[in-house]
N, CA, C and O atoms as a GROMACS GRO file, in nm:
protein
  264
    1UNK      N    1   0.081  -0.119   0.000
    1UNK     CA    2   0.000   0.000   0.000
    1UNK      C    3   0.086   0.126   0.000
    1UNK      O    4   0.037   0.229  -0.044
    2UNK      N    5   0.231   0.125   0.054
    2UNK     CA    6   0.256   0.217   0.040
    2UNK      C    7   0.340   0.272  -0.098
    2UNK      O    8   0.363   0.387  -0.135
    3UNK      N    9   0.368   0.164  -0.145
    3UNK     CA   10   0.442   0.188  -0.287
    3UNK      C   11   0.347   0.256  -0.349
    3UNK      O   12   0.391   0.349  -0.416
    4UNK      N   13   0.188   0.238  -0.351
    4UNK     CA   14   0.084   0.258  -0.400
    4UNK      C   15   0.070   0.456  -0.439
    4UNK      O   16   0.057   0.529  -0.538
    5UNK      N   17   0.084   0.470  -0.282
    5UNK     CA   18   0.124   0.600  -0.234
    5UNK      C   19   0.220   0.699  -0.276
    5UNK      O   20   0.205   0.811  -0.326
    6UNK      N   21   0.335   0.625  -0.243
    6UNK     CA   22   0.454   0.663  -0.332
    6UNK      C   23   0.425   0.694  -0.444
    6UNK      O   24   0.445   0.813  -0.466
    7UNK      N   25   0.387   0.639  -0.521
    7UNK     CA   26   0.362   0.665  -0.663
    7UNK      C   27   0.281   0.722  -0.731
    7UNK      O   28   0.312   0.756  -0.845
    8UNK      N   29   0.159   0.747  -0.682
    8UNK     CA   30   0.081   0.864  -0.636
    8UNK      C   31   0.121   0.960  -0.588
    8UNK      O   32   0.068   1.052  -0.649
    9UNK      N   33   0.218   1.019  -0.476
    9UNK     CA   34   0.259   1.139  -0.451
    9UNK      C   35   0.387   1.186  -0.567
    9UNK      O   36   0.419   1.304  -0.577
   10UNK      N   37   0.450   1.084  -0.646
   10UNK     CA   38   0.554   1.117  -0.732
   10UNK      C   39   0.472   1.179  -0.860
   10UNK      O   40   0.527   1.276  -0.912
   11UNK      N   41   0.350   1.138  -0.917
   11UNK     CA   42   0.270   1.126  -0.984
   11UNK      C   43   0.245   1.339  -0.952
   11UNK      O   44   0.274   1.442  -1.014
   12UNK      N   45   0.192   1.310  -0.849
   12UNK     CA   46   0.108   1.455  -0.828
   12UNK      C   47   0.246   1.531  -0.788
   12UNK      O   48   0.221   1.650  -0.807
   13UNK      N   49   0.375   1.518  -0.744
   13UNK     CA   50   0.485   1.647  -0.735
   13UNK      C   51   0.534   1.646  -0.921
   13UNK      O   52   0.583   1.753  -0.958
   14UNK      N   53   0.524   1.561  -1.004
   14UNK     CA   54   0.551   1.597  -1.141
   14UNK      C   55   0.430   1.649  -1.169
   14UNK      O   56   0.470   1.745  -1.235
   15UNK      N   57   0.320   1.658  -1.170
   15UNK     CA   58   0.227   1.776  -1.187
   15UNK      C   59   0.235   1.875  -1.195
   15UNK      O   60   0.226   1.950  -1.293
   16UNK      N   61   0.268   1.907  -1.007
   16UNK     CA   62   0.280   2.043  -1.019
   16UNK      C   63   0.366   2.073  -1.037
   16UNK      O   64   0.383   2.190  -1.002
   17UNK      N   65   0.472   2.015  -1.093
   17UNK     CA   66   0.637   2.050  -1.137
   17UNK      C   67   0.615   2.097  -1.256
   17UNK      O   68   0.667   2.206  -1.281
   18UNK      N   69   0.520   2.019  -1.379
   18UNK     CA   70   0.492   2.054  -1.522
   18UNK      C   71   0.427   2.194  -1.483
   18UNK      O   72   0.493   2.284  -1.533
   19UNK      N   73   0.316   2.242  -1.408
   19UNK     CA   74   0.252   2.327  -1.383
   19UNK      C   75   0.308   2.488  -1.378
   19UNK      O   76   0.300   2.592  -1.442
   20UNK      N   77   0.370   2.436  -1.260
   20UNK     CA   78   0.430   2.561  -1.154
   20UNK      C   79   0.567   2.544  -1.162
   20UNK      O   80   0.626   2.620  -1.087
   21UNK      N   81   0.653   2.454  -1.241
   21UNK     CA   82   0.792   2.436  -1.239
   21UNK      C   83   0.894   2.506  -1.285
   21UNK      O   84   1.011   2.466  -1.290
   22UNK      N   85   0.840   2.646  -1.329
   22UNK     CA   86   0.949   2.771  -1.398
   22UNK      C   87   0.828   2.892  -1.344
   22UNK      O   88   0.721   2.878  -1.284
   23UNK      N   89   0.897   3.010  -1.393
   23UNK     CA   90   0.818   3.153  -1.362
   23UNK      C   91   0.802   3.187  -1.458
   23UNK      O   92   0.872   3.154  -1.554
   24UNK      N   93   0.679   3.283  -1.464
   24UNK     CA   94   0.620   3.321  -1.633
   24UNK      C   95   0.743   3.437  -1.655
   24UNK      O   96   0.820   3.502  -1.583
   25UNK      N   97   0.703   3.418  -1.839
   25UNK     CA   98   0.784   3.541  -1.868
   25UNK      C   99   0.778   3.658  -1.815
   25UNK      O  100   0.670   3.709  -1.787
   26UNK      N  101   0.914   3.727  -1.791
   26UNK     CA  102   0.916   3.861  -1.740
   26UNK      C  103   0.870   3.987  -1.835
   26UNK      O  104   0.930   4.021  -1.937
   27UNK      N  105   0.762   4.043  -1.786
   27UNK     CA  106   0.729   4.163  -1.844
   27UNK      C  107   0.829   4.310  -1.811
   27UNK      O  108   0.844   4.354  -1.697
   28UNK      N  109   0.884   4.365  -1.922
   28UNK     CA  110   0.943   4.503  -1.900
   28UNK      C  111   0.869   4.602  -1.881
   28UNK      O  112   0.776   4.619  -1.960
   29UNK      N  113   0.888   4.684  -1.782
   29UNK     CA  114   0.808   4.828  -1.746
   29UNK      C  115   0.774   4.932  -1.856
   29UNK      O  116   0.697   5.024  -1.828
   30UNK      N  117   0.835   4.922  -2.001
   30UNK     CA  118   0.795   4.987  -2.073
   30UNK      C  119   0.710   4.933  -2.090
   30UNK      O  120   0.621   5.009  -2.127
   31UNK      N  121   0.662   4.784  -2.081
   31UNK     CA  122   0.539   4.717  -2.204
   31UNK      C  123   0.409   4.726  -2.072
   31UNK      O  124   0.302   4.666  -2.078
   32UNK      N  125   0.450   4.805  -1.972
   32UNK     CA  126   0.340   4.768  -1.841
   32UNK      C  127   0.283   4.942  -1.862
   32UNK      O  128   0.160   4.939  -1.868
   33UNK      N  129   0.315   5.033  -1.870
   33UNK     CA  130   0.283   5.117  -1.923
   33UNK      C  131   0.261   5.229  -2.056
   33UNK      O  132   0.343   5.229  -2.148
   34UNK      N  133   0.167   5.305  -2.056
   34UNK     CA  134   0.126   5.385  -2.172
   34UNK      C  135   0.098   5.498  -2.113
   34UNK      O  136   0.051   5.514  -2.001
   35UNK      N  137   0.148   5.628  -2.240
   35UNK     CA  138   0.162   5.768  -2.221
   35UNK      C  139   0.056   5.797  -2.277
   35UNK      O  140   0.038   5.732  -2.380
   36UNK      N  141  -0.070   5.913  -2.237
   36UNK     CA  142  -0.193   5.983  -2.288
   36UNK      C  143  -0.182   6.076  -2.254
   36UNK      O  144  -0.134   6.101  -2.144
   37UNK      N  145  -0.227   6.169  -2.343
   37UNK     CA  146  -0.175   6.281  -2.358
   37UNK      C  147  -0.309   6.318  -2.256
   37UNK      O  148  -0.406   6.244  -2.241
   38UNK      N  149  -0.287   6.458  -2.187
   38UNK     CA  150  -0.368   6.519  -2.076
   38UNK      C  151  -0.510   6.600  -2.191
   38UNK      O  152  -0.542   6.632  -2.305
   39UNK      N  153  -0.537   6.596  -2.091
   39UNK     CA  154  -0.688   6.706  -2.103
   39UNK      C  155  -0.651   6.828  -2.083
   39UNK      O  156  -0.592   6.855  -1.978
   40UNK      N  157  -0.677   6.922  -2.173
   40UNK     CA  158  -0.621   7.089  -2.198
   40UNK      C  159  -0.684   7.149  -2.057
   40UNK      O  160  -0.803   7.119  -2.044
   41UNK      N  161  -0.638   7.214  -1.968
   41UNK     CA  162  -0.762   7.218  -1.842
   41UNK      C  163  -0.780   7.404  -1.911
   41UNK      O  164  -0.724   7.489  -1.980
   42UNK      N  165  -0.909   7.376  -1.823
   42UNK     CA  166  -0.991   7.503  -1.882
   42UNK      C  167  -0.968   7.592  -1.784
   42UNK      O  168  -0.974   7.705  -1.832
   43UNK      N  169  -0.941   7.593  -1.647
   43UNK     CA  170  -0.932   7.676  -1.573
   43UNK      C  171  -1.066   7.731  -1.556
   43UNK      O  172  -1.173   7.671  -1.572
   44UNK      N  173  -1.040   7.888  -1.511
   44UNK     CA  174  -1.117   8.001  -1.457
   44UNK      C  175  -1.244   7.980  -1.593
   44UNK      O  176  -1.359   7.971  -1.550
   45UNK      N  177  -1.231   7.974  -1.716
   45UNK     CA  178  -1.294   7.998  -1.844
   45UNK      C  179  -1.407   7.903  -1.825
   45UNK      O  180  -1.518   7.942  -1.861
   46UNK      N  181  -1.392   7.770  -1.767
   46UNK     CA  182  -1.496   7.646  -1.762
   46UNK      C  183  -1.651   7.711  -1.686
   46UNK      O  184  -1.673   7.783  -1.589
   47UNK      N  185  -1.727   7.648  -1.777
   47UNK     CA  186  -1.872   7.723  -1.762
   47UNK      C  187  -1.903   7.619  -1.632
   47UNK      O  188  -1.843   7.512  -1.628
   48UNK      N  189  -1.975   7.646  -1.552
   48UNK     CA  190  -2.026   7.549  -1.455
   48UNK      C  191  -2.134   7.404  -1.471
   48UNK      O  192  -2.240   7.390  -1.533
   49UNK      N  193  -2.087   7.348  -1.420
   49UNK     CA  194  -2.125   7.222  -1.451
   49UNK      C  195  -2.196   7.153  -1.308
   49UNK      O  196  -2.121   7.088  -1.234
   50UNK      N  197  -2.295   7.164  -1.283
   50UNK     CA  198  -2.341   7.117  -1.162
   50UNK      C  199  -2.332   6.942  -1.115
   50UNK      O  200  -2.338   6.896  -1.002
   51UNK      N  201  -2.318   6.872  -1.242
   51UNK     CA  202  -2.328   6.742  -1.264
   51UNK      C  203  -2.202   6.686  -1.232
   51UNK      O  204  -2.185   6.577  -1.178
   52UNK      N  205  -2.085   6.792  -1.277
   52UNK     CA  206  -1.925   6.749  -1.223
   52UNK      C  207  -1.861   6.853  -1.111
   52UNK      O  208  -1.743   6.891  -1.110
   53UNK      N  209  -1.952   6.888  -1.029
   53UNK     CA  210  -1.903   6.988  -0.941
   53UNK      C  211  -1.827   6.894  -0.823
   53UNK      O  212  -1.730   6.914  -0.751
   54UNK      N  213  -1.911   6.795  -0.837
   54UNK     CA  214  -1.844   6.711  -0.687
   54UNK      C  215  -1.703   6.698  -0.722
   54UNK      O  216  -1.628   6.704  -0.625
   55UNK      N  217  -1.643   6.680  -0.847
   55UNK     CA  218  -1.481   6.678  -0.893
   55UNK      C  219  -1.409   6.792  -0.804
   55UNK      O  220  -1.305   6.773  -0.742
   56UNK      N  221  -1.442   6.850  -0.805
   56UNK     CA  222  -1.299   7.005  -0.733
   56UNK      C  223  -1.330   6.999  -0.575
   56UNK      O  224  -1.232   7.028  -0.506
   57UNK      N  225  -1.445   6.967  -0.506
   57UNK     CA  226  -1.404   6.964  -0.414
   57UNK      C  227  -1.503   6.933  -0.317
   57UNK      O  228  -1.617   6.962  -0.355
   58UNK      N  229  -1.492   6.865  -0.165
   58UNK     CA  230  -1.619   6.767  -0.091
   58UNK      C  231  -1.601   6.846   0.040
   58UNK      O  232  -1.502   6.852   0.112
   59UNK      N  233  -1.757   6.920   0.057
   59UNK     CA  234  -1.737   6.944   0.203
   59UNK      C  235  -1.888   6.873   0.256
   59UNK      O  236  -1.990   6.862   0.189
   60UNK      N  237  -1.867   6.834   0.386
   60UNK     CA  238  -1.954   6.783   0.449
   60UNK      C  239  -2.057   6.886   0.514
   60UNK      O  240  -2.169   6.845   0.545
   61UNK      N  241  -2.027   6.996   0.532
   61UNK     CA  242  -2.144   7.087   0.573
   61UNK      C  243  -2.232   7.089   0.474
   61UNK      O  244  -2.348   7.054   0.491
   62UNK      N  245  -2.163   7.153   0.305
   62UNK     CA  246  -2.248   7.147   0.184
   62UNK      C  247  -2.337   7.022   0.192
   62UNK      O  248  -2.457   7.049   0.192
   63UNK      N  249  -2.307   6.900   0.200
   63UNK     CA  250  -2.347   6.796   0.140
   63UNK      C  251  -2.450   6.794   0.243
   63UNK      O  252  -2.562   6.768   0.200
   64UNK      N  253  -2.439   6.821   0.394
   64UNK     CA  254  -2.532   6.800   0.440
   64UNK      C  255  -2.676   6.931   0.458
   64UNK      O  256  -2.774   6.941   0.532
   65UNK      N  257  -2.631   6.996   0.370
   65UNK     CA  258  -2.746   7.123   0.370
   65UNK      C  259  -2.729   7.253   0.544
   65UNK      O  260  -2.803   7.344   0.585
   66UNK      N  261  -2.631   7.210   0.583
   66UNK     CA  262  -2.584   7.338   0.706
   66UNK      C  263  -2.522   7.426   0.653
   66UNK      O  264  -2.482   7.522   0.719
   0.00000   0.00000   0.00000
């Protein structure tokens, strides 16, 4: 029974040897990132936008009507 075993656990460590038995290819940091170009900001000129106001800035008195 225990050869049985044996050979069964040799069985399942070449498994995960085929599996997990090297490390994936290494990715280079150039190929992990990408450059986009920005959004022109509008500044002072930007018409108001009530729908994106919460963007610039969160106060809790506002939000709560005090």
């Amino acid at each position: 029974m225990s050869r049985a075993v044996a050979i069964h656990t040799e069985a399942a460590a070449a498994a995960r040897h085929a599996r997990y038995g090297k490390l994936p290819v290494r990715i280079r940091f150039e190929d992990m990132t990408e450059e986009v170009e920005a959004e022109v900001s509008v500044g002072a000129n930007a018409a108001y936008d009530p729908e994106r106001s919460w963007n610039y800035y969160s106060c809790l008195a506002l939000d709560l009507g005090l």
